[in-house]
N, C-alpha and C positions, 0 to 999 in steps of 0.2 A: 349563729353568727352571720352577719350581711353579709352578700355576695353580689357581685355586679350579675349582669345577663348571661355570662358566661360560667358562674358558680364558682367564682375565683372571689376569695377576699380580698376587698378594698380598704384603702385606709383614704380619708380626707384629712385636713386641716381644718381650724373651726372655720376657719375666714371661705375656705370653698365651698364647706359646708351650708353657709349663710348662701354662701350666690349657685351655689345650685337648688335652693329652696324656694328663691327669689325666680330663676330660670323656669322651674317647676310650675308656681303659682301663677307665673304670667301664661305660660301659654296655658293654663290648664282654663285661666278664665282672665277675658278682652278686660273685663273693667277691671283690672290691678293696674297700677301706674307705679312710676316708681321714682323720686326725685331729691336731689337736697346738692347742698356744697359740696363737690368733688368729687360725684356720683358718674358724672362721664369723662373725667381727667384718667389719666393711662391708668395711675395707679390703681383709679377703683377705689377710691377708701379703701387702704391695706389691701385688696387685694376680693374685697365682700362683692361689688356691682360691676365685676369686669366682664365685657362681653354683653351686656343687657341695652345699649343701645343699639349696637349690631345685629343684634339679633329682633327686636323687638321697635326700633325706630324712633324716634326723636319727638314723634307725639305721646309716647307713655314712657318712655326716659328720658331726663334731662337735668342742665343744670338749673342754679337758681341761685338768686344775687344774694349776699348776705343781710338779709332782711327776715329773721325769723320766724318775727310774731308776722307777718303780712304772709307767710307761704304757707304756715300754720292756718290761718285762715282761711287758704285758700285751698288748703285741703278739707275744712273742715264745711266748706262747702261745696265741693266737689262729691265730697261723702254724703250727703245730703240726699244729693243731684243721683245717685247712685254709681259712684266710681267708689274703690278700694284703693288709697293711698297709701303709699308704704316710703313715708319720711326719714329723710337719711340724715345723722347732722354728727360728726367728726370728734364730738366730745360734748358731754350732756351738758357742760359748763355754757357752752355757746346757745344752749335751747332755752338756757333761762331767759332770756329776752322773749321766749315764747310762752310764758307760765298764764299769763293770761288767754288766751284763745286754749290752753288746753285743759285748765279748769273751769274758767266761766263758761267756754262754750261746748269743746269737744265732750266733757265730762258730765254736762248735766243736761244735754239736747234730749238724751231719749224721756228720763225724768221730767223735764219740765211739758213736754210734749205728750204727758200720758202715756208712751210709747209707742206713739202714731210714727215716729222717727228715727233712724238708726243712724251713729257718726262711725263706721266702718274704718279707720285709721289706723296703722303700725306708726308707731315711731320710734326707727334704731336710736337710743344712746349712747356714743362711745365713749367709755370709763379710762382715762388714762391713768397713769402713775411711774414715778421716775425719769431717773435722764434729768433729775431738775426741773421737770414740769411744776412746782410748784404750786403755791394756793390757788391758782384761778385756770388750772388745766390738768386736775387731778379729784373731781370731786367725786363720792361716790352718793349721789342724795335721794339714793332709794328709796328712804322711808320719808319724804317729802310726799312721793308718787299713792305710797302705799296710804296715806291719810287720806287721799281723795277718793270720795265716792263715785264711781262709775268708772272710775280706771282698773284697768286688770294691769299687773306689773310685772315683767318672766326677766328673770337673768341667769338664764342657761352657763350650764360647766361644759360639757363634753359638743365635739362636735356634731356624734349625732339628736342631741337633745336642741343646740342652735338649728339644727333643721327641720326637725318636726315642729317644736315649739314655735319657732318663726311661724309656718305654716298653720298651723293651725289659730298663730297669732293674727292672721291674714282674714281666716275665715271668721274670725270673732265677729259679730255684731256692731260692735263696741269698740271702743280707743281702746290700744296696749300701748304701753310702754313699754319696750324691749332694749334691754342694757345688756352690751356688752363690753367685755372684761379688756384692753387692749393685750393683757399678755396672754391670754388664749387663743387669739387669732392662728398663734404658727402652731399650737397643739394638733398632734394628729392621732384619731383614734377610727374604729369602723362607725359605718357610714349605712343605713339602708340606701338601695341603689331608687326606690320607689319612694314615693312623696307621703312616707308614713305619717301622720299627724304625733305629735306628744298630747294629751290634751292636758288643759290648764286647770289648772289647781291638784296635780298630784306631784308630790315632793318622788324622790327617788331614793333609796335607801342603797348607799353606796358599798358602805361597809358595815356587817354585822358582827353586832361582839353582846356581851351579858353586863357588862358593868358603868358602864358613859355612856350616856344621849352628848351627841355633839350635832349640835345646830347649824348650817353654812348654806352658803350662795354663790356662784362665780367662783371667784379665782381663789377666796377661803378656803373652797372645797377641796381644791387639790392641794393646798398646807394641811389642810384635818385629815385627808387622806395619809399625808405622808407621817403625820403625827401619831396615824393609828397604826399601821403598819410599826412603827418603830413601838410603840406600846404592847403590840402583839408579843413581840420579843420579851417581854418583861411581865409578859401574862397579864396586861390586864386590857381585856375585849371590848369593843368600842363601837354604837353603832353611829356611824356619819350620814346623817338625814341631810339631803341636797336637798334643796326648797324648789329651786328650779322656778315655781311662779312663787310670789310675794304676797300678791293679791290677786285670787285668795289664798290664804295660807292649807294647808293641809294640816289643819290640830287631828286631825285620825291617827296618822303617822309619826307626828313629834309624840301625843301622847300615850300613845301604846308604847311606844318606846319609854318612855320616861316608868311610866307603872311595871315597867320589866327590869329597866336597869337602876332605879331610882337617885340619878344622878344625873343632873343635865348643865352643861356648857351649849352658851352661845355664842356665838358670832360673826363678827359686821364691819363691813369694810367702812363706816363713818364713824364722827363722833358720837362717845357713847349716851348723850345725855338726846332721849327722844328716840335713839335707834332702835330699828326694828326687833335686835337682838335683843335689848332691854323688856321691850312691849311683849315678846315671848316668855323670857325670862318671869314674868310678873306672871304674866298669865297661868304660867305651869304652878308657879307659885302658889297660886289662888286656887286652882282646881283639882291639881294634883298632890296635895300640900302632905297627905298621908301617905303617898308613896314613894317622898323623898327620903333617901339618908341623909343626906346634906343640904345648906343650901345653895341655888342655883349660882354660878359662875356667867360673867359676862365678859369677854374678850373685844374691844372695840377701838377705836383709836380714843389720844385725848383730842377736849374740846379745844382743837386750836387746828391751826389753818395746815397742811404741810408744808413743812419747811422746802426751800429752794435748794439749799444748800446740800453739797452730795454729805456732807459730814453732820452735819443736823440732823439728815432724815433719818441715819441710819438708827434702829429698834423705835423708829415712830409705828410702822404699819405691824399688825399682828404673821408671824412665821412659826412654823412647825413647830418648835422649839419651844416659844409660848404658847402653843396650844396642849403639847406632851405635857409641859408642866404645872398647867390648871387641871390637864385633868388628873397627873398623879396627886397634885393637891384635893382634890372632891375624894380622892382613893384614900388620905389620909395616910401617905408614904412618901418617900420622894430617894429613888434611891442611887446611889453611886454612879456616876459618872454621864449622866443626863445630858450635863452642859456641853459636853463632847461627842456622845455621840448624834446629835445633832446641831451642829455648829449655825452663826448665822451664814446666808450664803453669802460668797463676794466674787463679783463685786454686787450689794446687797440692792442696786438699784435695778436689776435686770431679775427675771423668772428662773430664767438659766443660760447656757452656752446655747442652746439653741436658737433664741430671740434674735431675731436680727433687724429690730426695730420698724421703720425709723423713730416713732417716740410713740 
């Protein structure tokens, strides 16, 4: 279990999590810089890059005008040049105005160069959802990132996994994409006190059980979690495989599971048509296709925008509740009193009582 310097257990939040990774990797090496919109405002983004201009100074933090694709660029010639960028941008909705400098350029520099050149770059995504954020500040378009060649793509659950991952995301060669979840910010769990690395491409195996593969990423993870735990109850044992990085995937881990419990649920915080949870789904499909009992389940949203509305959105996103009950469905049982004992939460726009936003 982690312990600070004094061998006392610590607990973080994901959001301190993030900026003491951030704190760690700057001083540990001069060329990390660290920059985006509201990166030096009090709040810090939620609470992720507080302290890193005081501490580190106005030449490697700062802010930057809302000009995406131009700072994009500008990192991805600094990366070049040999600095480590680590782009900050408030919700990944707003980065699309950057899709071009980080496919045509950050993503196929070392490629197209032979690999005489390396585009060193983090760029944080922040995922929102609820409060009425709506279709244009709620997207979650992870398997956009994941079709592209030369992007590695990590969307950490827990707060210690947001800081080794970071970290380690830092030290990559290569452009990441790193998305995070806006309602795990205030989550708090332990912490290593030392600048442990996660490294990339190994999923986490949260919860183990004999009979469900269940597939998750981000903020999923903690609805599959709580969906297994209530399944444990009713006997039937679940393994929750965190993906943690996207790309590349960990099929070691999804399919050793699958071949043990022969039954797999996926799912994805996007719609379902193209998501990543589909493109697994097939996968196991195809490869693993003699040691299914059933066939594969997909949990995703539908193809449509989320609604604005507090009363529309409510059973648009995937909750514990729909997850318990695909996978007593793959079980071929479904039995008494399901729908109550895990109810939907309310108010259904918020994670829990803890969240205390602001959006």
């Amino acid at each position: 279990m982690p312990t600070d310097s004094q061998g006392e257990i610590r607990k973080l939040t994901f959001a301190q999590a993030v900026n003491e990774g951030l704190h760690q990797a700057m001083e540990a090496d001069e060329s990390v810089i660290c920059y985006g919109l509201g990166v030096t405002d009090p709040g810090g983004v939620f609470g992720t890059t507080e302290n890193l201009e005081s501490t580190f100074g106005p030449d490697r933090v700062f802010d930057m005008p809302t000009s995406e694709n131009a700072m994009t660029g500008v990192a991805v010639g600094a990366a070049i040049g040999g600095l480590r960028p680590v782009m900050t941008h408030q919700r990944l909705d707003f980065f699309l105005l950057a899709m071009d400098q980080l496919v045509n350029s950050a993503a196929k520099w070392h490629y197209m160069f032979g690999g005489q050149f390396n585009v060193p770059i983090t760029i944080r995504l922040i995922i929102g959802r609820g409060w009425g954020q709506g279709p244009t500040h709620s997207q979650s378009l992870h398997s956009w990132f994941t079709h592209i060649p030369g992007l590695k793509v990590v969307m950490p659950t827990t707060p210690a996994d947001a800081k080794g991952l970071l970290l380690a995301s830092i030290d990559d060669p290569n452009p990441v994409v790193f998305l995070e979840h806006r309602w795990l910010h205030n989550v708090s769990d332990h912490v290593p006190t030392e600048a442990a690395r996660v490294p990339l491409g190994h999923a986490n195996l949260a919860r183990v059980g004999q009979d469900v593969t269940i597939v998750s990423s981000g903020y999923l993870t903690v609805e599959a979690i709580q969906a297994a735990e209530y399944l444990q109850s009713i006997d039937i044992g679940v393994d929750v495989i965190d993906l943690r990085t996207l790309n590349p995937l960990d099929w070691h881990t999804i399919m050793e599971s699958v071949h043990r419990t022969g039954r797999l649920l996926t799912l994805d915080s996007a719609p379902i048509t193209g998501s990543l949870a589909q493109g697994i789904a097939g996968r196991v499909a195809t490869e693993a296709f003699t040691s299914l009992k059933s066939a594969p389940l997909v949990l995703a949203h539908a193809d449509a925008p989320e609604p604005t509305s507090y009363g529309l959105s409510q059973g648009f996103h995937v909750r514990a509740r729909d997850i318990a009950m695909a996978a007593v469905q793959l079980m071929g049982t479904r039995p008494d009193g399901l729908m109550d004992a895990l109810p939907i939460p309310y108010p259904h726009d918020v994670p829990g009582n803890w969240f205390t936003g602001p959006f």
